[in-house]
C-alpha positions as CSV (number, residue, x, y, z in Angstrom):
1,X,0.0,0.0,0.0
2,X,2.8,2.4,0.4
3,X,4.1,1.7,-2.7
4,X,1.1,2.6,-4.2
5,X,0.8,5.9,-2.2
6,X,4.2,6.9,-3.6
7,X,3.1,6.1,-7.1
8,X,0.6,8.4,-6.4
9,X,2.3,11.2,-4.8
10,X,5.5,11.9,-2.9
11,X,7.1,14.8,-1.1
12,X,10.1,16.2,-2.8
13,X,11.0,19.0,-0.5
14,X,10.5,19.7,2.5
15,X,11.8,22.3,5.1
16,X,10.7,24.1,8.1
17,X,8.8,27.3,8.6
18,X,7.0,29.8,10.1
19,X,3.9,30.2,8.0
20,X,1.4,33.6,8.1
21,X,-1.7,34.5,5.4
22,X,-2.4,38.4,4.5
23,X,-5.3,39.4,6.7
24,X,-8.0,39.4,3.8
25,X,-9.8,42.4,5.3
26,X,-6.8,45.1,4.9
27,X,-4.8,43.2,2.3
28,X,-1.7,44.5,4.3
29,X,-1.3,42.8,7.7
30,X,0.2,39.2,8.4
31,X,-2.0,36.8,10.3
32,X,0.3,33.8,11.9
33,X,-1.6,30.6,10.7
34,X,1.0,28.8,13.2
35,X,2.0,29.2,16.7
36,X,5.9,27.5,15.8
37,X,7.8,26.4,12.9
38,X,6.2,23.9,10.7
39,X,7.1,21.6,8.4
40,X,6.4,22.7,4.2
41,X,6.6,20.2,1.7
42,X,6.8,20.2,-2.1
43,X,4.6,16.9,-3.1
44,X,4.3,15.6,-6.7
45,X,1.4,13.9,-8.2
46,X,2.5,11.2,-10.5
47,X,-0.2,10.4,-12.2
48,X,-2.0,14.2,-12.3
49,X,2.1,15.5,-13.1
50,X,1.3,18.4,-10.6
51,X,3.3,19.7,-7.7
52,X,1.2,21.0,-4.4
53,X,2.8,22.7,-1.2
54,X,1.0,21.0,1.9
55,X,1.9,22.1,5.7
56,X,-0.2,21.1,8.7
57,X,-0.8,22.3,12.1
58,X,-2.3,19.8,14.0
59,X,-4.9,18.6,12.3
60,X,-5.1,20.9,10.0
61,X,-3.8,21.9,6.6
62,X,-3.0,25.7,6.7
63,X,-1.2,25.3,3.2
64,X,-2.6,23.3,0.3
65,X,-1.2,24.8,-2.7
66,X,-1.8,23.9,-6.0
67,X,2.0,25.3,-7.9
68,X,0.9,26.9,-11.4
69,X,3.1,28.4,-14.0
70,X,1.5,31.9,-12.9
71,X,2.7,31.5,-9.2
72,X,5.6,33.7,-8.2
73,X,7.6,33.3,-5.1
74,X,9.1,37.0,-4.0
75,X,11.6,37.5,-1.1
76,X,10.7,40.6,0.9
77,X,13.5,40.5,3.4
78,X,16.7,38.4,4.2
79,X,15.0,35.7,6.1
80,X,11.1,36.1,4.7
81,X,9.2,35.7,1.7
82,X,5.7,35.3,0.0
83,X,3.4,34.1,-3.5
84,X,-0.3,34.7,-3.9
85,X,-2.7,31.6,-4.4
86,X,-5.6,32.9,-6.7
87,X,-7.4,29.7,-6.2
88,X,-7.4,30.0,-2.5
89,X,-8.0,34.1,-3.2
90,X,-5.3,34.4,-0.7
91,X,-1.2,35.6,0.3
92,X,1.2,32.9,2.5
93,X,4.2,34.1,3.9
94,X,7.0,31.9,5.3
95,X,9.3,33.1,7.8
96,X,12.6,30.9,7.8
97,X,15.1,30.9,10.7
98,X,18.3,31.5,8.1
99,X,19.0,32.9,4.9
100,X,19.9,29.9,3.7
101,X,16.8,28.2,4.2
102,X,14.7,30.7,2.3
103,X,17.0,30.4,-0.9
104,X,16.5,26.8,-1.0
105,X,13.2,27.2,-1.1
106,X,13.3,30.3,-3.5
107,X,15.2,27.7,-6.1
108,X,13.2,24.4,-5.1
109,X,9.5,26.9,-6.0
110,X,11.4,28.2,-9.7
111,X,12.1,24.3,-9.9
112,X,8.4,23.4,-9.8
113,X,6.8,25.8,-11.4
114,X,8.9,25.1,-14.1
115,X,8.0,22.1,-13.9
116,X,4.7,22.8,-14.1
117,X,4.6,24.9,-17.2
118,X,6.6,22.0,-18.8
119,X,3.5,19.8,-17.6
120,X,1.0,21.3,-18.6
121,X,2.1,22.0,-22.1
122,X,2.7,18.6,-22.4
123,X,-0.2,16.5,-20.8
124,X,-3.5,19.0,-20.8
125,X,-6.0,16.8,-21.4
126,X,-4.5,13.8,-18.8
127,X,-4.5,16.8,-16.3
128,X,-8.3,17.5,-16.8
129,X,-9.1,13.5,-16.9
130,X,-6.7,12.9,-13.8
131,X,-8.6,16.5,-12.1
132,X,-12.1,15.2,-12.8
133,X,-11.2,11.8,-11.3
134,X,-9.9,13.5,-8.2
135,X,-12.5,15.3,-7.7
136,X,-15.1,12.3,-8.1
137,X,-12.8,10.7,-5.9
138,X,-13.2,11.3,-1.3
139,X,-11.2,13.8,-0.4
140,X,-8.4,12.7,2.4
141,X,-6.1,14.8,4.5
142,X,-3.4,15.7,2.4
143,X,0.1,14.1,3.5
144,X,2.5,15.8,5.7
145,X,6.2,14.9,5.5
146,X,7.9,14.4,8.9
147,X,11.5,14.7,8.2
148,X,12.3,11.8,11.8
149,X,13.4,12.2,14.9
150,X,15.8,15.6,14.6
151,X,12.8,17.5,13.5
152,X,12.0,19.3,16.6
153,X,9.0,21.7,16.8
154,X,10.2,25.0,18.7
155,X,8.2,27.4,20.8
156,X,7.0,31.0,19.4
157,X,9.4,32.9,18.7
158,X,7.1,36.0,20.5
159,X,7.7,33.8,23.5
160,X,11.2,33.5,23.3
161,X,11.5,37.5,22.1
162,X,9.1,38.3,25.6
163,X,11.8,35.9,28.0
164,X,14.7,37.4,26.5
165,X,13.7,40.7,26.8
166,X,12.6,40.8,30.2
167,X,15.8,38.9,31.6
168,X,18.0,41.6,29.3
169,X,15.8,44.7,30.8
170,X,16.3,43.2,34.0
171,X,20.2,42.9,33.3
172,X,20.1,46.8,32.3
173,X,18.5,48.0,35.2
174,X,20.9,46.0,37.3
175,X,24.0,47.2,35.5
176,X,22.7,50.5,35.6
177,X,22.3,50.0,39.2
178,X,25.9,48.7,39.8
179,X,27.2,51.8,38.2
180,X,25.6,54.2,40.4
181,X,26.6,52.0,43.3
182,X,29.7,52.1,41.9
183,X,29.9,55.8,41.9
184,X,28.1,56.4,45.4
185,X,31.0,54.2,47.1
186,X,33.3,56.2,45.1
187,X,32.1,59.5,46.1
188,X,31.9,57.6,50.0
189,X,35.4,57.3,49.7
190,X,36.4,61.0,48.4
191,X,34.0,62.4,51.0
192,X,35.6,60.0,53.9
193,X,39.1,60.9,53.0
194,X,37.8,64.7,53.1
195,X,36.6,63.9,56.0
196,X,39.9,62.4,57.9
197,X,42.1,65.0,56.6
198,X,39.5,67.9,57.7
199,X,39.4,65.7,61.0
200,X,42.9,66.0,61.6
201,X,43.1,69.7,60.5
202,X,40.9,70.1,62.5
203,X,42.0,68.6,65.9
204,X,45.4,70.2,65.6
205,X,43.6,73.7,64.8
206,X,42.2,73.2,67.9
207,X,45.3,72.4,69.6
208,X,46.9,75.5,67.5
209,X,44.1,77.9,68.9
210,X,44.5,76.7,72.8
211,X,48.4,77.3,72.5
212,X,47.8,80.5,70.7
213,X,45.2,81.7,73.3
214,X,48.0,81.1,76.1
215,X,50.4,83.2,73.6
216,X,47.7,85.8,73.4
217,X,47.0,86.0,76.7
218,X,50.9,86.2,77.3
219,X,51.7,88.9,74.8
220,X,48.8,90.9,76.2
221,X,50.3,90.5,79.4
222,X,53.3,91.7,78.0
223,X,51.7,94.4,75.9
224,X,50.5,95.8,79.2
225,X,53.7,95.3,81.2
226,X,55.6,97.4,78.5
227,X,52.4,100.1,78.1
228,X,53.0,100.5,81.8
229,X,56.4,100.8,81.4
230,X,56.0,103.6,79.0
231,X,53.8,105.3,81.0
232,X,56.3,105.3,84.0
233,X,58.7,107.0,81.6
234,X,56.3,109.2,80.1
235,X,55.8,110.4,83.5
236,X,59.4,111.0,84.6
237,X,60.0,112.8,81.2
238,X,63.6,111.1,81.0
239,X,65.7,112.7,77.4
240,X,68.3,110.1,75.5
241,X,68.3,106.6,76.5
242,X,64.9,106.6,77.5
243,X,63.6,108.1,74.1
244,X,65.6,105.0,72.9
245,X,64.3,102.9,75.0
246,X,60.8,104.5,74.6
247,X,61.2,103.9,70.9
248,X,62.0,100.0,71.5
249,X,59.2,99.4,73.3
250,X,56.9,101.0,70.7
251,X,58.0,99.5,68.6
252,X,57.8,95.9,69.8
253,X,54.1,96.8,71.1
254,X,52.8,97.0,67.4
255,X,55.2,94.1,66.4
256,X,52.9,92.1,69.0
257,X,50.1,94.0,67.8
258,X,50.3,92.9,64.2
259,X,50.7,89.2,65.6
260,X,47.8,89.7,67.7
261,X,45.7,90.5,64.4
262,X,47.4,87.3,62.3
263,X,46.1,85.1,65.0
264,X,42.8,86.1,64.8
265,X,42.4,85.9,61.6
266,X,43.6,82.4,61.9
267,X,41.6,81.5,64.2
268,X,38.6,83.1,62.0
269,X,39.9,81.1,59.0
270,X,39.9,78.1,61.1
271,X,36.1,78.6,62.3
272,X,34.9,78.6,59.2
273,X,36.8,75.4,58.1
274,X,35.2,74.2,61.1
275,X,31.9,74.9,59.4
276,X,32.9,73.4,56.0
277,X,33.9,70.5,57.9
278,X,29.9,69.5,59.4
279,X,28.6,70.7,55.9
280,X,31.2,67.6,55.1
281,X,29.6,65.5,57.5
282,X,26.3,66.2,56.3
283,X,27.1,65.6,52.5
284,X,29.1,61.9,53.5
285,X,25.3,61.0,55.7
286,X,23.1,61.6,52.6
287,X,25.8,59.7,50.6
288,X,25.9,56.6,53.3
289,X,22.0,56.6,52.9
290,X,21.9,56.9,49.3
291,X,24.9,53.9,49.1
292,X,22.0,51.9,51.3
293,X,19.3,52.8,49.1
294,X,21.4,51.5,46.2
295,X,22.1,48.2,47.8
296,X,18.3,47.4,48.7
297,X,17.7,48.3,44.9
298,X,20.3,46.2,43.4
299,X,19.3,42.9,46.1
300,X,15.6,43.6,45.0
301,X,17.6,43.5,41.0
302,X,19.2,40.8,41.9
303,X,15.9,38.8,43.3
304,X,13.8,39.8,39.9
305,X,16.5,38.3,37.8
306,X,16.5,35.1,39.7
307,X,12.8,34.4,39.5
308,X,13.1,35.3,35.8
309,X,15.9,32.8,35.2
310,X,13.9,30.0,37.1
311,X,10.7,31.4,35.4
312,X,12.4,30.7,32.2
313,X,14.1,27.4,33.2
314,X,10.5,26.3,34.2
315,X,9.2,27.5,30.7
316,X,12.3,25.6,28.9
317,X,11.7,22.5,30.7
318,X,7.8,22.6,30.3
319,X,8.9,23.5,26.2
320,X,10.8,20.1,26.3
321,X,7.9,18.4,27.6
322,X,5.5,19.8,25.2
323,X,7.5,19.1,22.3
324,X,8.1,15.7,23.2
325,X,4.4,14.8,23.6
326,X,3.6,17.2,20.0
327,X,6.1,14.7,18.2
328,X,5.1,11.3,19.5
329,X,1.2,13.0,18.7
330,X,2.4,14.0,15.0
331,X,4.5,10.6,14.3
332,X,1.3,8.8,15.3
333,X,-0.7,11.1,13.1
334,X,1.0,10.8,10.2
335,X,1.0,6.9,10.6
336,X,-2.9,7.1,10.5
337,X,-2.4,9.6,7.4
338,X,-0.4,7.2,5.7
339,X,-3.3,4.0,6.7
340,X,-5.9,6.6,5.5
341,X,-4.3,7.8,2.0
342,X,-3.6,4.1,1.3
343,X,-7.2,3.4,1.9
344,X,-8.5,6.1,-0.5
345,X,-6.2,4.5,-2.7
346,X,-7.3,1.2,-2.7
347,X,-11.0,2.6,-3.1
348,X,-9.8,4.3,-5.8
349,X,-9.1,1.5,-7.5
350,X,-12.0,-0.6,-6.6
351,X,-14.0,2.2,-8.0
352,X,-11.9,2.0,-11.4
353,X,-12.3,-1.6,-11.7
């Protein structure tokens, strides 16, 4: 019997796809007719000398093609391409996972429908008997090829594109989140090391101020001491040596004068460093807080990306499963296919005889 069904009519070609029809309301959208790759078969009719493209999902035949010396078969990008089936008043579209694949099949369709032409120059009228007879004939499933085991059916690619993208958003965020990490515990550092150096400025300005406050307090002692003693000889109204001496002492007053007037301001300068150093303090909290913020973000990152991964290793796994179960289902099918186009075969020819 399955002689006689490849007498009848074989596959040729086959390959695998993603397969869409134009959406026959706007003429310019693509409607998916599959949920995954499928496999798309060139199939030759012996005895009709015609050449049909047949894909199934499921049960179902979402191509059955008739090739005609009319047909043209158009790429419209690197990896996609399209003809239009007048009979079926309709547009497919196949969308291949390489390049490669879609030039095969771009040569294997100029092939047929060569072919075609060819046949139907040739053999008209046994076309028309042979069409007539089919169509008296009950109609079977038309035959999908399964290539064996190493045709696997993949999940939609839309699922795939969603996973991805969510586990490389999630990826962003968290890198983004490292960097700013990255630059918080950098500007900890800077502000920390400000901090210890204006620490230590700041301890031995303090030190500085209490030893200059005993110098103060002993050059105004001084200061007075020498005041008083230029009173005292302001008061005995001594010529010569005292005028000398009177000088001295003047002059050494404004000597401790000016020094008086550099510590001040030293000890003004150091007040407001004093300030500068809390406004420090202040600036290294808000960092500290923002650093913890950070980290919370980045463990909450961290969490997200995990459930994704397992969310996706679930998904994988359940994938596996699916396609396991799909394959034994379609192997089985296409047994019963086989049984049941042998069968129309055989009634075929019990109806000839």
């Amino acid at each position: 019997m399955f002689l006689h069904h490849r007498e009848r009519e074989q596959p040729i070609f086959s390959t695998r796809a993603h397969v869409f029809q134009i959406d026959p309301t706007t003429k310019r959208n693509w409607i998916p007719a599959s949920k995954h790759a499928v496999t798309v078969s060139f199939f030759y009719d012996a005895n009709r000398n015609a050449y049909r493209i047949i894909s199934l999902g499921g049960t179902k035949a979402i191509i059955n093609c008739t090739v005609t010396p009319s047909m043209t078969f158009t790429k419209t990008s690197q990896k996609f391409g399209q003809w239009a089936d007048s009979r079926a008043n309709t547009v497919y579209g196949l969308g291949f996972a390489t390049e490669q694949q879609l030039h095969q099949f771009s040569e294997k369709f100029k092939e047929v429908k060569d072919a075609a032409r060819l046949a139907r120059e040739k053999s008209q009228d046994k076309e028309l008997a042979n069409t007539a007879l089919t169509i008296a004939a009950p109609q079977s499933p038309p035959l999908m090829c399964v290539n064996g085991p190493e045709d696997k059916l993949f999940r939609s690619q839309s699922a795939d594109i969603t996973l991805a993208s969510e586990k490389e958003r999630i990826k962003k965020m968290l890198s983004e989140g490292s960097i700013c990490e990255i630059n918080l515990e950098a500007e900890l550092f800077t502000l920390q090391d400000s901090n210890s150096k204006l620490v230590a400025a700041l301890h031995e300005a303090n030190a500085n101020v209490e030893q200059w406050k005993k110098q103060l307090a002993a050059y105004q002692g001084e200061t007075e001491r020498l005041r008083e003693q230029v009173a005292e000889l302001e008061t005995h109204g001594g010529q010569g040596p005292s005028d000398l001496l009177k000088d001295e002492l003047t002059q050494s007053l404004e000597e401790l004068e000016a020094l008086l007037k550099a510590k001040d301001e030293e000890i003004h300068i150091l007040q407001c460093k004093k300030a500068e150093y809390h406004e420090m303090e202040n600036e290294r909290d808000e960092a500290i807080l923002r650093l913890r913020e950070m980290e919370m973000r980045s463990s909450e990152l961290e969490r997200r990306i995990q459930n994704t991964e397992q969310n996706l290793s679930n998904s994988l796994e359940d994938r596996d499963r699916m396609d396991a179960e799909i394959q034994r289902a379609i192997e089985i099918l296409d047994i019963k296919i086989f049984d049941l186009n042998d069968l129309r075969q055989s009634l075929v020819k019990l109806l000839d005889k």
